[in-house]
N, C-alpha and C positions, 0 to 999 in steps of 0.2 A: 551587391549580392545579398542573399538572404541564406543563412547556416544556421537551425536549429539545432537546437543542441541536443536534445533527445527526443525519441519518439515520440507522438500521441497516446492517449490512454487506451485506445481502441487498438492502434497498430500493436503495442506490446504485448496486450492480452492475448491477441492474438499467434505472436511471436512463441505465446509462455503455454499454448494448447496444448502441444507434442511432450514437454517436460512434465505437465499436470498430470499428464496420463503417465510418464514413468513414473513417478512417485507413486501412483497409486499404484501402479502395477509393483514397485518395490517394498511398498506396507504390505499388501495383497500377500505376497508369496513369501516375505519373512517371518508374517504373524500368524497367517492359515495355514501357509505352507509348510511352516519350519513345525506348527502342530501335530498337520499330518505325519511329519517325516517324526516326530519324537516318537507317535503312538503306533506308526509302523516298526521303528526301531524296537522300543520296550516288548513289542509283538515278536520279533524276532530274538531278541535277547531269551525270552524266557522259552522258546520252541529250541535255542542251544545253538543258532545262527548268529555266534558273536562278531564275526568278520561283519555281516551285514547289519545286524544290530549296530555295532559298534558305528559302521559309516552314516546308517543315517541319522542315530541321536548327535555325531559333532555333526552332519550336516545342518540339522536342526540348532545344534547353537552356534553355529557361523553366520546361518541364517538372520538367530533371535543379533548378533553381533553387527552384524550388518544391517541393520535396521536400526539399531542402535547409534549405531556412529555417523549413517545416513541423519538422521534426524541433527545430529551435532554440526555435523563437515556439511552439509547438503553438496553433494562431493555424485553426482548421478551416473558421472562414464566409470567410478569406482563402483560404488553398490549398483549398477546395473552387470557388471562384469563379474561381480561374485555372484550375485544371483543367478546368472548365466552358467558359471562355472559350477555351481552349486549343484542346480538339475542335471548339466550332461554327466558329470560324475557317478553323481547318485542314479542318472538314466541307463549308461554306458555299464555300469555294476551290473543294475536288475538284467542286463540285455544279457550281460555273458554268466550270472550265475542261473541265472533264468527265472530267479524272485521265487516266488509260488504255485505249486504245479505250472510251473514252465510259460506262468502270465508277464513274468518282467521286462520284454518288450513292446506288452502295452501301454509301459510307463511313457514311453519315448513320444508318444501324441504330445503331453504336455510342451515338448520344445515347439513345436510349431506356433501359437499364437505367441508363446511367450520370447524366444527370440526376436518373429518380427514387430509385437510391440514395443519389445525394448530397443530396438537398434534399426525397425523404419523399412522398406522395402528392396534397396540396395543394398547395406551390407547385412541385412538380416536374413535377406535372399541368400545372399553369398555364406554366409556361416549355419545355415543351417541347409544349404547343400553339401558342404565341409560335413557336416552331420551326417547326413545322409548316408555318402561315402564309406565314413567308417563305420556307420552299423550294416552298410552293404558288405565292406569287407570282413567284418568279423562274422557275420551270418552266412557267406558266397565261397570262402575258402573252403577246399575240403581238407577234412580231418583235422578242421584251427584248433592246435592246442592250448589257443587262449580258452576255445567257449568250454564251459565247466556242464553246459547239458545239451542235450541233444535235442533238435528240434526237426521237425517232422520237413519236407523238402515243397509241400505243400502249404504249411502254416508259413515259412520261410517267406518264397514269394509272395505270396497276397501280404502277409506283413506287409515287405516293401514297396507293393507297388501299391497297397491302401496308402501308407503313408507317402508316397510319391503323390498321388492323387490329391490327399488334402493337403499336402506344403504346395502343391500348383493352384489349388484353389484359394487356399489364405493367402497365396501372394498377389493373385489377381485383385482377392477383394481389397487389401493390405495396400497396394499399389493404387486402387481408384479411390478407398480413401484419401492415401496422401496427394494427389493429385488434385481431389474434390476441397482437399485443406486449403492450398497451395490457390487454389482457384478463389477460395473466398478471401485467402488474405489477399491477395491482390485486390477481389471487389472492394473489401474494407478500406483498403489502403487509398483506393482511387476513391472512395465517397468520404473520407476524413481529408485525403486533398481539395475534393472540390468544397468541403462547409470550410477551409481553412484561407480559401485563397477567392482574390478578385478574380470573377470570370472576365471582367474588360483588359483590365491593364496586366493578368498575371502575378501581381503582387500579392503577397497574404492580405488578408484581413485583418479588419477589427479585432476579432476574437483571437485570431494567430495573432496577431503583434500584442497585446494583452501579454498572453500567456507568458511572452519573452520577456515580456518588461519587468511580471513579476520573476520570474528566473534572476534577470539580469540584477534585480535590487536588491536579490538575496544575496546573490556574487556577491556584487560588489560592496555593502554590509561585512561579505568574512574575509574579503582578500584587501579591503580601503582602495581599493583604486578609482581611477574619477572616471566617468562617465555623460554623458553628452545628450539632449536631445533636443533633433529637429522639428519643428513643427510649421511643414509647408503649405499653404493657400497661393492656386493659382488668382493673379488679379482678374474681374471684374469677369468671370466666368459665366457670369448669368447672360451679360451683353452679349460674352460668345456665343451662347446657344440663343440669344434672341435673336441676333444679329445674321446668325450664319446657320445655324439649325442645330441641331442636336448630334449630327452624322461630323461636323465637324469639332463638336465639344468632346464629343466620344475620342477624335484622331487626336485631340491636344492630352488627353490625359493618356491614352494610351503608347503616345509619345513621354510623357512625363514619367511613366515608370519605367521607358526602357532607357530614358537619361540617369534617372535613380540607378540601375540595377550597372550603368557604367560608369558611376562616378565613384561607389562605394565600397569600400573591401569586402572581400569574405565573411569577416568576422562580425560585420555590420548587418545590420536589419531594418526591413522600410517596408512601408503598409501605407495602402491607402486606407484612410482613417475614417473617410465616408465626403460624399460627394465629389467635393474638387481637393480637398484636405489629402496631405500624406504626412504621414511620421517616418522618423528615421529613428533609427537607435544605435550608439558610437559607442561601443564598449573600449574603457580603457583609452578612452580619450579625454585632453583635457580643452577648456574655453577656447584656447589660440586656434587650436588642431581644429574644433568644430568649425569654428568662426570659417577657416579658411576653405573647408566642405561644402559650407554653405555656399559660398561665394563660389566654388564653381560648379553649383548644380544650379543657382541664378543664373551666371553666364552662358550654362548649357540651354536652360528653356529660351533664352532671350534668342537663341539660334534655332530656334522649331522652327519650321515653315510649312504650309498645308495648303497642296496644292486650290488653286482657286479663289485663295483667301488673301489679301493685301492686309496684312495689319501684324503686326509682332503682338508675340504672348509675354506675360512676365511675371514673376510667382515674388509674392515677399514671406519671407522666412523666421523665424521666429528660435533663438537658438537660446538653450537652457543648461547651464552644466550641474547634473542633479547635486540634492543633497542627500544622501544615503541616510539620512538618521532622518528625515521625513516619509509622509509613506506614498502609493504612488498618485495617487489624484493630486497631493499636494505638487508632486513634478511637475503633472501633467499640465496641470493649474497655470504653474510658473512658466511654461512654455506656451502657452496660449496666451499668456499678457505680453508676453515681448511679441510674438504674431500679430497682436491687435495692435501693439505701439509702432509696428513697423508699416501697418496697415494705415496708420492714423498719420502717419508721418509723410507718406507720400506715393507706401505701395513698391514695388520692385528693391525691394531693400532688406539687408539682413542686420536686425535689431538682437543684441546678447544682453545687453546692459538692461538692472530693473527700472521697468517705465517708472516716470515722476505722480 
């Protein structure tokens, strides 16, 4: 079996699109926003509005605070939550004292994009219908001794149902967005599988099994454990395809990796290397453990059969137990002379020891 260990460079970037965009949207509204909210405050302060002065300059350094400690912690479901908690406060105030000449719930627009960017089309849908609700009900009761000003029964409704209107419209867009996201990471996803992997046999590639080996030489470098590798040549593959055609050379290797993919753990990794050639990769294995891998994925080819074809396959193996304090071509090296010794030897054979 084949277990990468972490994602591609493409699939992650990909993964890190939605979070790119909170951060900015949490620089955005700490540093612009907590602006605005100081020089409304100080505007209030000095017109004798100390209750709302007063809210929104600590708004403004909860704000400048959370921005602050974001950058420290990079901590997003925290400083997205203050940020959040930040505007319906300060929105939910303007609504029931009514801000200025009786404009303080036009504050409340701002929660709409900014909810569903911070928190996505499902629960940003959900918490700013929660929103909704309670500026429905402080607005819809009659005679609410919460609200501090009176608003007209006509400004009232269109308020709400403007703002109904655009939360159903940013959510539709909000929603095909993330859906349109969601759509290309899968295309990404499916076009970094297909550059990473054999279209015949299924196995990675060249360039995939690379990558792992350097992963694997780092491991094994900080944690010293031994490690292994195979280096497999089917024998006399060219006769095969001279011999029998090429539709048959195609069923023996595509045979050969689904022997690979049942002989070897999880934790192991195996590539075709390029033509009839596969690598294997044995983490935290040592010489004895490979030696005896090798010997039954031999055993296994030695039992392919394809229909039409009278004649046994048989692959010689080439088994290397790395040195981690070389670097990886030198491995690789090492594993291609014991292939060739086993080759020169008589072919169907797994050679570990250094050829003479």
């Amino acid at each position: 079996m084949n277990n990468p260990t972490r994602p591609s460079p493409g699939t992650a970037q990909a993964l890190n699109v939605d979070r790119n965009r909170q951060a900015f949207i949490i620089a955005l509204f700490s540093t612009v926003g907590s602006a605005y909210l100081f020089m409304f405050g100080f505007s209030a302060l000095t017109r004798g509005d100390y209750i709302l002065g007063g809210l929104l300059v600590c708004s403004a350094l909860a704000g400048i605070s959370n921005y602050l400690l974001f950058r420290q912690l990079h901590n997003y479901r925290s400083a997205a939550g203050v940020v959040i908690t930040i505007m319906a406060v300060t929105c939910l105030y303007l609504l029931v004292t009514g801000g200025v000449n009786g404009t303080g719930p036009l504050w409340s627009y701002i929660a709409i994009p900014l909810i569903l960017f911070m928190y996505g089309p499902r629960l940003g849908g959900s918490l700013l219908g929660a929103y909704f609700l309670v500026m429905a009900t402080l607005l819809l009761i009659p005679a609410n001794p919460l609200l501090q000003t009176e608003y007209a029964s006509d400004f009232t409704t269109r308020f709400l149902a403007s703002f109904l209107a655009v939360s159903i419209m940013s959510y539709v867009h909000e929603y095909s967005r993330f859906k349109a996201n969601l759509a290309m990471q899968s295309l990404r996803q499916a076009m970094e599988r297909e550059a990473r992997t054999d279209t015949l046999t299924g196995l990675p590639n060249r360039r995939a099994m690379y990558e792992q080996l350097q992963q694997e030489l780092a491991r094994a470098r900080r944690m010293r454990h031994p490690w292994c590798l195979l280096l497999c040549d089917l024998d006399d593959f060219k006769q095969i395809n001279d011999s029998h055609g090429h539709q048959v050379g195609d069923a023996v290797l595509k045979e050969t990796g689904r022997i690979l993919r049942h002989c070897l753990r999880a934790s192991d990794f195996s590539a075709r290397w390029g033509g009839e050639e596969f690598l294997v990769l044995l983490p935290e294995t040592d010489l004895h453990e490979a030696e005896a891998v090798a010997e039954k994925i031999r055993e296994q080819i030695s039992h392919i059969r394809i229909d039409g074809v009278e004649r046994s396959f048989t692959i010689s193996i080439g088994v290397y137990q790395a040195d981690s304090r070389g670097g990886l071509d030198d491995q690789l090296r090492q594993a291609d002379r014991r292939l060739y010794a086993a080759k020169r030897s008589g072919k169907n054979r797994v050679v570990s020891t250094e050829p003479a």
